[in-house]
C-alpha positions as CSV (number, residue, x, y, z in Angstrom):
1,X,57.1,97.1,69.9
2,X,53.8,96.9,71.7
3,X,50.9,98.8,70.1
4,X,49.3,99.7,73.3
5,X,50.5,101.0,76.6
6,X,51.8,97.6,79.1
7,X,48.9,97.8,81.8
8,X,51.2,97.4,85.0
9,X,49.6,96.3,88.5
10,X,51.5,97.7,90.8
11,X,50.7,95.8,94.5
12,X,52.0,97.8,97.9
13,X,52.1,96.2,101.2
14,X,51.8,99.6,102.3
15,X,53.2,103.5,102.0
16,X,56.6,103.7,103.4
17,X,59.9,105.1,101.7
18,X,60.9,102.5,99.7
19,X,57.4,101.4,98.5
20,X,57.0,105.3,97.7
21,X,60.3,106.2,96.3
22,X,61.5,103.1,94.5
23,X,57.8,102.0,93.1
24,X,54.7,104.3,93.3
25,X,56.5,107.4,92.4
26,X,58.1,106.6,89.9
27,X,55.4,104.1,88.3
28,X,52.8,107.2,88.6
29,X,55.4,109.3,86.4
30,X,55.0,107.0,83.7
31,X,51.7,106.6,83.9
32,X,51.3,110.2,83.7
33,X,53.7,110.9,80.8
34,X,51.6,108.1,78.9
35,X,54.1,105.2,78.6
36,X,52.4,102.5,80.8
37,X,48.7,102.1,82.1
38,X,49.1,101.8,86.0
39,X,46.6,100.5,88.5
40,X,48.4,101.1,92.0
41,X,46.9,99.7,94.7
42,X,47.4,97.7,98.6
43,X,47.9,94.2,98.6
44,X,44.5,94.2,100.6
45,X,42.9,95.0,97.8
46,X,43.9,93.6,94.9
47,X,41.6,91.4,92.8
48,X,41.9,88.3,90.5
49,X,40.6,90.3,87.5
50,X,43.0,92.6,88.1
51,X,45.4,90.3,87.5
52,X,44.3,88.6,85.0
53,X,44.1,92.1,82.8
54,X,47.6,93.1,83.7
55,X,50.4,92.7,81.3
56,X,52.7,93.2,84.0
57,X,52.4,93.2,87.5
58,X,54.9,94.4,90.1
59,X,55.2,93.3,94.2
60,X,57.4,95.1,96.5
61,X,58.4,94.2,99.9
62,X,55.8,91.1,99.8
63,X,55.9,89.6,103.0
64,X,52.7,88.4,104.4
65,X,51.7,85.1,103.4
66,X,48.0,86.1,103.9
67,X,48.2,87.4,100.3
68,X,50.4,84.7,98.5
69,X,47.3,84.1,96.6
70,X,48.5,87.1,94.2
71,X,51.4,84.6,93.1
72,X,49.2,82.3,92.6
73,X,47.1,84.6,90.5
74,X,50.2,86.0,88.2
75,X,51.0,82.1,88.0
76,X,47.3,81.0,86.8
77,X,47.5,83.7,84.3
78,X,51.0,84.1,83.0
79,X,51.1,87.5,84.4
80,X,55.0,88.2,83.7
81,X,56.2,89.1,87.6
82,X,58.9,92.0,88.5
83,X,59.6,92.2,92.3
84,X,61.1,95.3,93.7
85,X,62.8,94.6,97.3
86,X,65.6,97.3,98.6
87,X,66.1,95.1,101.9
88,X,67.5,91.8,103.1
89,X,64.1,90.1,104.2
90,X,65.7,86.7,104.3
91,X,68.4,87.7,107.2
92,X,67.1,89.9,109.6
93,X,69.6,91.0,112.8
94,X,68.6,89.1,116.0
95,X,69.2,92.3,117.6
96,X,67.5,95.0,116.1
97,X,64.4,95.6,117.3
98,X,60.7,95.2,115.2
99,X,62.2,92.8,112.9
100,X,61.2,89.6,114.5
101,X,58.0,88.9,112.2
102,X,60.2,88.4,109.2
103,X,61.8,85.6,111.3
104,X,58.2,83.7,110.7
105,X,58.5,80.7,108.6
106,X,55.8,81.9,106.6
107,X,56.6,85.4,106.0
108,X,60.3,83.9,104.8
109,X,58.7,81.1,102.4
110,X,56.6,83.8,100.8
111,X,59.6,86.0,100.4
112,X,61.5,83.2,98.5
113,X,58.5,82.7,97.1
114,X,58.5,85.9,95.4
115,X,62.1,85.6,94.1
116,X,61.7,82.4,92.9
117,X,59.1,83.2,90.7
118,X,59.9,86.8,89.6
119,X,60.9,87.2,85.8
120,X,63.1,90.2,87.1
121,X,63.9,90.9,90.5
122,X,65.0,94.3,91.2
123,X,67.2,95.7,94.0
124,X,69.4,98.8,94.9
125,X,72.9,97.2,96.1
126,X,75.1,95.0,94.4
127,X,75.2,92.7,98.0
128,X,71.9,92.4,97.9
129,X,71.9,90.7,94.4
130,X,74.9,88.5,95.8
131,X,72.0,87.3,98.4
132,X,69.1,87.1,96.0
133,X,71.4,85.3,93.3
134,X,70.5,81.4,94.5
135,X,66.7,82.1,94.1
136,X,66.5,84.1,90.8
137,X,69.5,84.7,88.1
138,X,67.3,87.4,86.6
139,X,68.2,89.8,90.2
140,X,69.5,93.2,88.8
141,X,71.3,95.9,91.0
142,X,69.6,99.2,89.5
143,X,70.6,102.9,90.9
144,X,68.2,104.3,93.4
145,X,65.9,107.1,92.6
146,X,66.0,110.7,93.8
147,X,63.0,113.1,93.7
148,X,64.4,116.0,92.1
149,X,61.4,117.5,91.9
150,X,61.5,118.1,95.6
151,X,63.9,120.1,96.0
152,X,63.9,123.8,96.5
153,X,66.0,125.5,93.8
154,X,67.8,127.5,94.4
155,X,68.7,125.9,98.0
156,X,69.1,128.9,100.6
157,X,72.6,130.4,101.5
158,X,74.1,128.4,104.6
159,X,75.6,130.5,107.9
160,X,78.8,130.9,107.7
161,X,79.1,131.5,111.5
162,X,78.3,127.9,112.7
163,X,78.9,124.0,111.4
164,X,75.9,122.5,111.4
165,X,75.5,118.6,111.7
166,X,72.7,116.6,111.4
167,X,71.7,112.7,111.7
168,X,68.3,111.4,110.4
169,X,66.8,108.1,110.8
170,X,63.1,106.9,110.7
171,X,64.5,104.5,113.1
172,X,62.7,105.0,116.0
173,X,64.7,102.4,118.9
174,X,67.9,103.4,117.1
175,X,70.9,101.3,118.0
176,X,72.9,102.6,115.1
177,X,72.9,106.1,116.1
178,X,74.5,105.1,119.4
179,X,77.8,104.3,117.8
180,X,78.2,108.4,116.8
181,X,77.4,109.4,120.5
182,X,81.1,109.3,121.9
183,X,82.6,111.2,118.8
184,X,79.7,113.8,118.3
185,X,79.8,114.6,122.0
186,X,83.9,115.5,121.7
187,X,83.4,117.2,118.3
188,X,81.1,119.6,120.2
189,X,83.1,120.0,123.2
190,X,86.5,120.7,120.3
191,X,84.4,123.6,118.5
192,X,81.6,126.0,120.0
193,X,80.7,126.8,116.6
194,X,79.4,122.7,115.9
195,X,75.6,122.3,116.4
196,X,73.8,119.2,116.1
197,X,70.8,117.9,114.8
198,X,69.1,114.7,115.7
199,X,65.9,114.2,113.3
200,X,64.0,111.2,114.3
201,X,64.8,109.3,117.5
202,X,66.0,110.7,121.1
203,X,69.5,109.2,121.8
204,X,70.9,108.7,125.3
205,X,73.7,111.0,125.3
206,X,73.1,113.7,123.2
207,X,69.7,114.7,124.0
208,X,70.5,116.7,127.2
209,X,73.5,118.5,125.7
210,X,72.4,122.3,125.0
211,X,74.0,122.5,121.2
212,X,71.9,119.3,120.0
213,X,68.6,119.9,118.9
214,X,65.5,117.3,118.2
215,X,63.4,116.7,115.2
216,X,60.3,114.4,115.3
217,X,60.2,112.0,112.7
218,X,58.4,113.0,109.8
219,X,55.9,110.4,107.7
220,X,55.5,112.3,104.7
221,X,58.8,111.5,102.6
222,X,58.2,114.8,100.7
223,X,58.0,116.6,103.7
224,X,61.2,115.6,105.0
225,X,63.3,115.9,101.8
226,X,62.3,119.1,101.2
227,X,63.0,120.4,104.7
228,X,66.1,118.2,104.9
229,X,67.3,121.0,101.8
230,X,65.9,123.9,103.6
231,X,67.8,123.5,106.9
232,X,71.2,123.8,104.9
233,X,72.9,121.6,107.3
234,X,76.6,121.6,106.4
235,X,77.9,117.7,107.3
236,X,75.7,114.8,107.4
237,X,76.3,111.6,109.6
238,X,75.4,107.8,108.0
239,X,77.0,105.3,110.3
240,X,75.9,102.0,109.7
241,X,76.0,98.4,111.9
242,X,78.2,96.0,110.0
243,X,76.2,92.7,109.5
244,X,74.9,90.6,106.4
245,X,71.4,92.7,107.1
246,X,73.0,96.5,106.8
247,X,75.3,96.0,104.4
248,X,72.8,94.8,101.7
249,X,70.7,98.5,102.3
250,X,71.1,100.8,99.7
251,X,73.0,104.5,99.9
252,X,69.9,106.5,100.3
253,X,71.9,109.1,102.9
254,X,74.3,109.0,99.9
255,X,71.3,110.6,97.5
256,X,69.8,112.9,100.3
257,X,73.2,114.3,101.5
258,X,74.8,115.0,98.3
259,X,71.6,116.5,96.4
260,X,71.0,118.7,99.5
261,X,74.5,120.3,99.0
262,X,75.8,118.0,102.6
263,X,79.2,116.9,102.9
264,X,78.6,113.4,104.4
265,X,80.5,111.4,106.8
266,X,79.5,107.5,105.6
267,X,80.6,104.2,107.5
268,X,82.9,102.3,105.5
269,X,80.9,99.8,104.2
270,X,79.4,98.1,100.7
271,X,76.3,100.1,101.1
272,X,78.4,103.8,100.6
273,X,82.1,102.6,100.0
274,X,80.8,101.6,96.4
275,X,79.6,105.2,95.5
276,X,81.0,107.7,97.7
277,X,84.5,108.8,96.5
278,X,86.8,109.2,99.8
279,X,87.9,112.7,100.0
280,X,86.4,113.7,97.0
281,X,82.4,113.3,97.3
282,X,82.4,112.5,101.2
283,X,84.6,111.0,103.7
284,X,84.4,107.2,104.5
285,X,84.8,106.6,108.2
286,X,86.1,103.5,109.8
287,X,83.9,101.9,113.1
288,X,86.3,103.6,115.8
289,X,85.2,106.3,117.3
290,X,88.4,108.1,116.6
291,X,87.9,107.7,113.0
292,X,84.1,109.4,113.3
293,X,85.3,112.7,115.5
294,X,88.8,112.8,112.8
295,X,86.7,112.9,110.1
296,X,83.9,115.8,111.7
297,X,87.0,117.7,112.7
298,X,88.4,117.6,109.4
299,X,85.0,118.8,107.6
300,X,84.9,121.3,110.1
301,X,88.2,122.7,110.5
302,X,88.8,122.7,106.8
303,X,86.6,125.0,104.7
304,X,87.7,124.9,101.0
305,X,87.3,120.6,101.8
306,X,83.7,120.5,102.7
307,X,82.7,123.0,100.4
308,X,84.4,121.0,97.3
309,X,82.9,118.1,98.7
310,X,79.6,119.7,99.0
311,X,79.8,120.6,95.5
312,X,80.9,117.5,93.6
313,X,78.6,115.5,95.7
314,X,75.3,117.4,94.3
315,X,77.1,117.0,90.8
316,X,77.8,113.6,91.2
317,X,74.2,112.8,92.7
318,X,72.4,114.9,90.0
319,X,73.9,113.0,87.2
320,X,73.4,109.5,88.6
321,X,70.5,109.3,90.7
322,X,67.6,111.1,89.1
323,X,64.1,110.9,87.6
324,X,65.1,110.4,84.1
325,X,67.1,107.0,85.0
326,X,65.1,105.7,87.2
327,X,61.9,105.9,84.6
328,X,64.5,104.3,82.1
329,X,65.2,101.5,84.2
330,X,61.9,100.8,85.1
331,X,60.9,100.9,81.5
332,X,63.7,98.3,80.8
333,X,62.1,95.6,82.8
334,X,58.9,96.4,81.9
335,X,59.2,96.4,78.0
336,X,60.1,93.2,77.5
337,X,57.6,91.6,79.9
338,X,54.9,93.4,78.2
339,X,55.6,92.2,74.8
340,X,56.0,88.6,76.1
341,X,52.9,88.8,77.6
342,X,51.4,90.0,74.7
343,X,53.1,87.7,72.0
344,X,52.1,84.4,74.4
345,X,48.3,85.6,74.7
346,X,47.9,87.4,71.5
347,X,47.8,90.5,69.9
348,X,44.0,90.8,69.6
349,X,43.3,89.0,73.5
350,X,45.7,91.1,74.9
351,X,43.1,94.4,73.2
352,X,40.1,92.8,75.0
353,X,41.1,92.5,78.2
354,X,39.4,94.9,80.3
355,X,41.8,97.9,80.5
356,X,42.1,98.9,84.3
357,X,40.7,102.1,84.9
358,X,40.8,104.7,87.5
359,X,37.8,103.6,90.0
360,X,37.8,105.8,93.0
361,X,34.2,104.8,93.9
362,X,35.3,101.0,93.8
363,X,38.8,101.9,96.1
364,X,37.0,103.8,98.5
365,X,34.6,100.3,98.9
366,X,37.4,98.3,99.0
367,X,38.8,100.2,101.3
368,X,35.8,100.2,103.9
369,X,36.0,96.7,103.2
370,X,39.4,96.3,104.7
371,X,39.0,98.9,107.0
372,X,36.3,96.3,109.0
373,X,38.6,93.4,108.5
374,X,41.1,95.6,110.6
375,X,38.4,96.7,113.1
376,X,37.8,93.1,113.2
377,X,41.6,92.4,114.0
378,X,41.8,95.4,116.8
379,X,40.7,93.4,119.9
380,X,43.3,90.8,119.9
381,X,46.2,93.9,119.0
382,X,45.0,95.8,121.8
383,X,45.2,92.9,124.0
384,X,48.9,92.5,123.3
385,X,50.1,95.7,122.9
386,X,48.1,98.2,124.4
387,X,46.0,101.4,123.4
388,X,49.2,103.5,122.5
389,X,50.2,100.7,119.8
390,X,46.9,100.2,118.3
391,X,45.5,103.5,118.0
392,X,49.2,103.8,116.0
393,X,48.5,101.2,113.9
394,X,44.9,102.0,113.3
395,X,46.1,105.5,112.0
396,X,49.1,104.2,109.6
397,X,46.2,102.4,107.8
398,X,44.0,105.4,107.9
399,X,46.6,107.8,106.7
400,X,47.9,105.0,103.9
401,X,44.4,104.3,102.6
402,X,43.7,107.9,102.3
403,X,46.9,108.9,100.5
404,X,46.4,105.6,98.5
405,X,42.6,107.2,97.7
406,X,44.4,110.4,96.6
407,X,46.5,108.9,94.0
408,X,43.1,106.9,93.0
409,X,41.3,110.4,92.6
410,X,44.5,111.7,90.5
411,X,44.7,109.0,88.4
412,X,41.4,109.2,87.2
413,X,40.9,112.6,86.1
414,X,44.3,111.7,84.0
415,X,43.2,108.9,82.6
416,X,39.6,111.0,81.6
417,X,41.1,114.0,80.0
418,X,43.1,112.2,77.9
419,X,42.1,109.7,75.1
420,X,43.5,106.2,75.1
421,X,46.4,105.0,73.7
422,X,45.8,102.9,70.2
């Protein structure tokens, strides 16, 4: 065993679900319960000596080749390397839309980049791992995390008096969601007590009907989850596009649907096929239409089904995707790295290295640092996309820096009121 806590790097491209969920969350929970040292940060503002102190540094989602120098970095100093991906990055669809940049040479060298040097290379599917195999034979399939901690217990009663039906996305030009139009539209027309929510995009079709309702997309992942609990919606929609790209995502609607007490309707694919029980946990729908509005009908129609499905759904999601195994499994890749890392350079080098600290003074510089970079990079964006795109963009990093700042500021009055680990 190691006699101090592993001091992990954790390096974000940026604050989105899966960099939140599957990394910072969890990685800040262990920091907090004392079992690692964690300096989380943005890609943009990493530095060499933070590397060089870490016994183990983790990259998720690495895609730009502007910061490739953090491999070389890990490489210079045998910084042990666990990469955390939940998506295909090395096959994107032609067809779905904002996905072109990981078609760049360089943004796919970097990726294979990443895989090829990881010493563990985590993902959330077992097709995914098929993928990733070729580059890395250290790719494991772990389960995917679920914030507990969110949700409202106990979750409100549900009215009996209407079916409600919802279908989230942060997918914002949703081509997916089109392929539940046909069937949603005749389950509403079959039973006046159906409503349906669509949280995220508008889709052509539905939006006009008077018994479909809107949501706006909501950034804050905690935000959502909790109020995806709170609204007590009684079947839940995942249909999925059936390409190498989709069916290597992970069963996140799987998580969210059964935890919230949702009886799910899932396309039959690796992605929920794998997890969800047929009849039992949800119902797996085939890529007719027919199949979709059969298997709403059914949910609907048949009480004592969705509400047993409802019920050994949240049962079966509590007991495999929670806090307690994800911080295990994380733990399990980082254990070992640690104590290599330690054993290679040394018991009594590894104790001098400067232990990363807490520095919000130092994040907030780096981050007005970056912050002109970007102001730097605005004239050419605006160019070719436009006011509406930029201004966008310009607040994602303002909101991301600022949560990232947050964490920063937490961190640090941790890491202050109590003593170090010896």
């Amino acid at each position: 065993m190691i006699s101090h806590r592993p001091r992990v790097l954790a390096v974000l491209p940026s604050l989105f679900p899966s960099t939140i969920l599957n990394v910072a969350r969890p990685l800040l929970r262990l920091h907090q319960a004392r079992v690692i040292d964690l300096d989380l940060t943005f890609q943009a503002l990493v530095t060499r000596a933070a590397a060089a102190s870490a016994d183990v540094l983790v990259l998720s989602h690495s895609i730009d080749p502007t910061f490739g120098r953090i491999l070389d970095w890990a490489r210079d100093f045998g910084t042990p390397l666990i990469y955390d991906v939940d998506d295909n990055l090395l096959e994107p669809p032609e067809d779905v839309a904002g996905l072109g940049y990981l078609r760049e040479p360089a943004r796919r060298a970097l990726v294979i980049a990443c895989l090829r040097q990881a010493d563990a290379v985590r993902v959330y599917s077992p097709v995914l791992r098929e993928v990733f195999a070729p580059y890395n034979p250290s790719v494991v399939a772990v389960s995917g995390p679920l914030e507990w901690q969110l949700m409202p217990e106990p979750l409100p009663p549900a009215d009996p008096s209407r079916v409600r039906i919802v279908y989230a996305t942060s997918r914002q030009l949703d081509q997916i969601g089109r392929l539940i139009v046909a069937p949603l539209r005749r389950v509403l027309e079959a039973f006046p007590i159906a409503e349906a929510t669509i949280w995220g995009p508008r889709i052509e079709g539905l939006s006009g009907h008077p018994r479909v309702r809107h949501l706006p997309y909501v950034r804050s992942y905690e935000r959502y989850f909790t109020r995806l609990a709170l609204e007590r919606f009684d079947i839940g929609l995942a249909p999925l596009a059936d390409d190498s790209f989709h069916r290597a995502k992970t069963n996140l609607k799987y998580r969210e649907y059964g935890a919230c007490g949702i009886a799910g309707v899932y396309a039959d694919s690796p992605v929920y096929n794998t997890s969800v029980v047929d009849g039992a946990t949800g119902l797996v729908a085939g890529p007719a239409g027919d199949a979709w509005f059969a298997a709403m009908a059914r949910l609907i129609e048949d009480v004592p089904l969705r509400t047993h499905i409802q019920a050994n759904a949240r049962a079966d999601v509590r007991a495999r995707y929670n806090e307690a195994a994800t911080d295990a499994a994380w733990m399990a890749h980082i254990t070992p790295l640690a104590e290599r890392r330690r054993a290679t350079a040394g018991q009594a080098a590894a104790a001098d290295r400067p232990r990363s600290r807490g520095r919000p003074l130092a994040t907030a510089a780096a981050l007005v640092r970056q912050g002109c970079r970007l102001a730097m990079q605005a004239p050419p964006i605006l160019w070719r996309y436009g006011p509406t795109e930029t201004a966008s963009r310009a607040w994602r990093h303002v909101r991301d820096f600022g949560r990232m700042l947050g964490w920063e500021l937490h961190r640090w009055r941790l890491q202050h009121r109590l003593p170090s680990s010896k």
